[in-house]
mmCIF file of the C-alpha atoms, coordinates in Angstrom:
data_MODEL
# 
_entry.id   MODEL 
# 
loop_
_atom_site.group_PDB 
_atom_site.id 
_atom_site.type_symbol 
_atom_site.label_atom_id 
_atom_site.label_alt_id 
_atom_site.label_comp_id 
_atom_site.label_asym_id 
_atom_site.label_entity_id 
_atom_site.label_seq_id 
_atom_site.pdbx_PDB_ins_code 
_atom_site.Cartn_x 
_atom_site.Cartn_y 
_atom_site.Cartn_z 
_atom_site.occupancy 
_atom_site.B_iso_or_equiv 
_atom_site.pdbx_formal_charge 
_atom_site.auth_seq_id 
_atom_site.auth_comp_id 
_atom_site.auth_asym_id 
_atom_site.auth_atom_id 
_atom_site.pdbx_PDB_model_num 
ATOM 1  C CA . UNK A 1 1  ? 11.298  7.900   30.148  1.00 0.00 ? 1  UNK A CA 1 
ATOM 2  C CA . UNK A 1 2  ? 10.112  6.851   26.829  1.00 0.00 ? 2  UNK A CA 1 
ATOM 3  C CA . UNK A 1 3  ? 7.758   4.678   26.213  1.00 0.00 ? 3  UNK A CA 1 
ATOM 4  C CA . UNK A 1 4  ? 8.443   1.565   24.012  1.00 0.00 ? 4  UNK A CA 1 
ATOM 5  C CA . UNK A 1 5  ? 5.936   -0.888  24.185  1.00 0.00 ? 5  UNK A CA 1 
ATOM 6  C CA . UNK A 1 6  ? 2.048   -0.976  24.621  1.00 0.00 ? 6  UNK A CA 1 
ATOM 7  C CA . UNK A 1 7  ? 0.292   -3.993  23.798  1.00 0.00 ? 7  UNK A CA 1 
ATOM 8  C CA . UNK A 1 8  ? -2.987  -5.380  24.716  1.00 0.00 ? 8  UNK A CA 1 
ATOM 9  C CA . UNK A 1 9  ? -3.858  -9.027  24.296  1.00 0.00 ? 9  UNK A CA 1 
ATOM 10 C CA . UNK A 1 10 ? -6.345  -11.604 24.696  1.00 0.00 ? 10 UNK A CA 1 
ATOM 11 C CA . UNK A 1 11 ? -5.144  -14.277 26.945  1.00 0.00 ? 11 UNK A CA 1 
ATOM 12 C CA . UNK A 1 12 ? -5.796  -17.835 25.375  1.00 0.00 ? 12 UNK A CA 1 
ATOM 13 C CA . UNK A 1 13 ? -4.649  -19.614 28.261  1.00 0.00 ? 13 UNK A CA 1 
ATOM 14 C CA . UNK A 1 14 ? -3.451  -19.785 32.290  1.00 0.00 ? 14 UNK A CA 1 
ATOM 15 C CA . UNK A 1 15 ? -5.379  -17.924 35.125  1.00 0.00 ? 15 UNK A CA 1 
ATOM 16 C CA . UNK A 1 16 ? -6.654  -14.924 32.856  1.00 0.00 ? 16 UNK A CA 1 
ATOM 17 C CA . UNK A 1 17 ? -7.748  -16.822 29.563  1.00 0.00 ? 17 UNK A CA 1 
ATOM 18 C CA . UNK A 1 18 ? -10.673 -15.057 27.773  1.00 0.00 ? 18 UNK A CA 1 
ATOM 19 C CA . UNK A 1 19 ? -9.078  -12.011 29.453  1.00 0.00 ? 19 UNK A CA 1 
ATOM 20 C CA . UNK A 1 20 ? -7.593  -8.967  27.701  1.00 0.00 ? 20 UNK A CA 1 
ATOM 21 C CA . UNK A 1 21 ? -3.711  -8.068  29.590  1.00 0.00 ? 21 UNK A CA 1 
ATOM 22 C CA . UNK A 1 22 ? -1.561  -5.328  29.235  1.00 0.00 ? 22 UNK A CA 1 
ATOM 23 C CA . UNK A 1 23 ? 2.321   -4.753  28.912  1.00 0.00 ? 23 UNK A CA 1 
ATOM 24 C CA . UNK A 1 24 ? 3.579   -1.705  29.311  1.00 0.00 ? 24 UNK A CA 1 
ATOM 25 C CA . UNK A 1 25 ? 7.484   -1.058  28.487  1.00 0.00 ? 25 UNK A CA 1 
ATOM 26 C CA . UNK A 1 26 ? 9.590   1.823   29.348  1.00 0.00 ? 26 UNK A CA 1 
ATOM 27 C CA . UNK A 1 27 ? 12.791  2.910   28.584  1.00 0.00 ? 27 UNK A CA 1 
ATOM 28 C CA . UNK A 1 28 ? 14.873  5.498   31.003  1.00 0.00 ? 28 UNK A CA 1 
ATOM 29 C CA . UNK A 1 29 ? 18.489  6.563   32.213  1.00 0.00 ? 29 UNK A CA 1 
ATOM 30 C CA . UNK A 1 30 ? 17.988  3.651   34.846  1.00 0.00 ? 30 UNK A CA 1 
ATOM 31 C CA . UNK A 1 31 ? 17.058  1.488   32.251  1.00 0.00 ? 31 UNK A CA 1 
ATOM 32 C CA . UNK A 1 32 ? 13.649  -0.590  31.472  1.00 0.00 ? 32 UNK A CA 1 
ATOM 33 C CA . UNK A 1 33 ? 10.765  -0.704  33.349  1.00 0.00 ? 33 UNK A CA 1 
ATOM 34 C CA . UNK A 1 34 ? 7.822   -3.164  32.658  1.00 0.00 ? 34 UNK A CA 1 
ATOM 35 C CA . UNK A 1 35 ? 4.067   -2.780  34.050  1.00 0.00 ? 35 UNK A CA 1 
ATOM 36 C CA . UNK A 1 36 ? 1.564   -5.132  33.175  1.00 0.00 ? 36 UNK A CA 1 
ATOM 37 C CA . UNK A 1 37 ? -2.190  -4.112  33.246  1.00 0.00 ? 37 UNK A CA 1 
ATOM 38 C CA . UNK A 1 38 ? -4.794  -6.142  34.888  1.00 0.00 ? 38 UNK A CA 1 
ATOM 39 C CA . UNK A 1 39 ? -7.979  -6.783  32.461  1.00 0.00 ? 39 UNK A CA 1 
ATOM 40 C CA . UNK A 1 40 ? -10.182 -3.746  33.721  1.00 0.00 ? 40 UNK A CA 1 
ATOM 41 C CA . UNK A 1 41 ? -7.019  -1.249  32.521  1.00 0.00 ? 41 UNK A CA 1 
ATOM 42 C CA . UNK A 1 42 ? -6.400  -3.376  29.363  1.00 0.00 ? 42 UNK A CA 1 
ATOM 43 C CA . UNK A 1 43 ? -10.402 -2.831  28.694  1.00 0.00 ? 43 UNK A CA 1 
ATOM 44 C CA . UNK A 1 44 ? -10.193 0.994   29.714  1.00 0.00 ? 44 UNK A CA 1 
ATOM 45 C CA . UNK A 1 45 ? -7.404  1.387   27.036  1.00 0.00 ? 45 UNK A CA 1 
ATOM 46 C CA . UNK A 1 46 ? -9.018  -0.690  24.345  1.00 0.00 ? 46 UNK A CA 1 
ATOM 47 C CA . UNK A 1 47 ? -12.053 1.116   25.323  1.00 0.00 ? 47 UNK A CA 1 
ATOM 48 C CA . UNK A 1 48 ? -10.821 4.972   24.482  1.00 0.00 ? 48 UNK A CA 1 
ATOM 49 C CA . UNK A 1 49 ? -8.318  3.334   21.644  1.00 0.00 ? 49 UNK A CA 1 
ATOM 50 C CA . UNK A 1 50 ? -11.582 2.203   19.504  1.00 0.00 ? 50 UNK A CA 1 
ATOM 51 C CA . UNK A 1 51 ? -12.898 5.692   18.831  1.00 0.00 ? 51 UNK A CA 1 
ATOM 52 C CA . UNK A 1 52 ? -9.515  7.230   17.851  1.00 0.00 ? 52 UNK A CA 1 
ATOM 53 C CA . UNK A 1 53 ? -8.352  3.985   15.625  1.00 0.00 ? 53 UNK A CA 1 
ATOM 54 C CA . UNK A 1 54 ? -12.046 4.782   13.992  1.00 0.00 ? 54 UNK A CA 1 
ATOM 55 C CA . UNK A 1 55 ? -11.488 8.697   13.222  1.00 0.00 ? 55 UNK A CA 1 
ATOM 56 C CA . UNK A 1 56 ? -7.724  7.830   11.655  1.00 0.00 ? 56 UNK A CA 1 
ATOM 57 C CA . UNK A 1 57 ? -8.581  5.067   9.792   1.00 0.00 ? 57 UNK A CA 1 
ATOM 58 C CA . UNK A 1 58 ? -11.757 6.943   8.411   1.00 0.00 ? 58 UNK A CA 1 
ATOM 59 C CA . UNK A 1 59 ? -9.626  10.049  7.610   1.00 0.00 ? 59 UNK A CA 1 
ATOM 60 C CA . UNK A 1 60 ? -7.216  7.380   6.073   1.00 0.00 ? 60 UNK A CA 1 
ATOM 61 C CA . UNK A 1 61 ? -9.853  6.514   3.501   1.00 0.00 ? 61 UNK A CA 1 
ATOM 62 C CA . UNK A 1 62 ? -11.116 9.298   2.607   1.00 0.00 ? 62 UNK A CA 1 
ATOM 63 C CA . UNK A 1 63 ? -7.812  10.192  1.798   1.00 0.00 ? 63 UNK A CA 1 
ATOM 64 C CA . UNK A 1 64 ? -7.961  7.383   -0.558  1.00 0.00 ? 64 UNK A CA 1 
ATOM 65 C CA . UNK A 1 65 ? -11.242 7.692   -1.593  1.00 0.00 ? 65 UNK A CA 1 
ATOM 66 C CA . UNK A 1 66 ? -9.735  11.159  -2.918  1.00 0.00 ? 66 UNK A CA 1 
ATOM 67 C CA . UNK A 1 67 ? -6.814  9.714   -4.403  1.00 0.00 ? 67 UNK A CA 1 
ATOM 68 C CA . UNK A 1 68 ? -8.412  6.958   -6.380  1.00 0.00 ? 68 UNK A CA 1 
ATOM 69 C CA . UNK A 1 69 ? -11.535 9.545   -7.827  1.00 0.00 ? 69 UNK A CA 1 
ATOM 70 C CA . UNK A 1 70 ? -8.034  11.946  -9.011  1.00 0.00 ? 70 UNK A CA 1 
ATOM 71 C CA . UNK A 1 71 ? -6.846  8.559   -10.535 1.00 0.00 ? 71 UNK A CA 1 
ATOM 72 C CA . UNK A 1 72 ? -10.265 8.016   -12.329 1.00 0.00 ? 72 UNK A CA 1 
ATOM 73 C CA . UNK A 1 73 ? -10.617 12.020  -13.863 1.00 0.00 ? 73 UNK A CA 1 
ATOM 74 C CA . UNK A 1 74 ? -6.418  11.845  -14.593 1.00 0.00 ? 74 UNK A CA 1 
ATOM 75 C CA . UNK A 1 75 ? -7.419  8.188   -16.470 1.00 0.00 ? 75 UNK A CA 1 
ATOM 76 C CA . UNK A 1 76 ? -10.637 9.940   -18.284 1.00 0.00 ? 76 UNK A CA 1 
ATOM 77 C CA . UNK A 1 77 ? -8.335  13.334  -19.271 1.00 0.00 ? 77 UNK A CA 1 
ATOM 78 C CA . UNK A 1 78 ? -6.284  10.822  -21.635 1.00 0.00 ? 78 UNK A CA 1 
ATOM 79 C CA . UNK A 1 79 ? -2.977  10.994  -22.100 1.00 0.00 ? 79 UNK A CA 1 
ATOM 80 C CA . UNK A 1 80 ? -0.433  13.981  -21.268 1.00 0.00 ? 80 UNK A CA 1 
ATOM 81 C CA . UNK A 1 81 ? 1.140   15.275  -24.780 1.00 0.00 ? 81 UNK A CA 1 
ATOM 82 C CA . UNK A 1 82 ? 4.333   17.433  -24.389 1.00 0.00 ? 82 UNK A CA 1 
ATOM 83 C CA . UNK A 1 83 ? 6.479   18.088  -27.177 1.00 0.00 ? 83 UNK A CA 1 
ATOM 84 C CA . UNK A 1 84 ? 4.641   16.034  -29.347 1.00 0.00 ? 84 UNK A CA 1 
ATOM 85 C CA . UNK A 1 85 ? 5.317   12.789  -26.931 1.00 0.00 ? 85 UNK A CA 1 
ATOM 86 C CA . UNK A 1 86 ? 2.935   11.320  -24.979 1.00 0.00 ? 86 UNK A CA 1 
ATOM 87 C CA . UNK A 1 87 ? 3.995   11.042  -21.217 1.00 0.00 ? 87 UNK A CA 1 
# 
């Protein structure tokens, strides 16, 4: 099975408002199978998600913290003379 969906949302209305709900979605041979996750799962997931979200998005701007400092010295260097044409 594969998964295709995983979502976790705040509830706004009905019997779980101000509650965060799961979906889960598979997809198999058989065909699709769909869990939903009571708030105390949806919170568990939410819970471990944080930390990894936190180390790829920080990763993520370093990167670009990186890119834009290149940008800066490339910008400072002037510009790139070959064959007595600046590129």
């Amino acid at each position: 099975m594969k998964l295709k969906l995983l979502q976790v949302a705040l509830q706004e209305y009905g019997d779980n408002r101000g509650k965060y709900i799961g979906k889960m979605e598979y997809e198999g041979s058989r065909g699709n199978v769909e869990l939903l996750l009571d708030d105390k799962i949806s919170k568990a997931l939410l819970g471990f998600i944080g930390p990894v979200i936190s180390k790829f998005s920080h990763e993520a701007c370093l990167q670009l913290e990186n890119n834009l400092r290149q940008s800066l010295t490339e910008l400072e260097a002037g510009p790139v003379i070959e064959n007595g044409e600046t590129v």
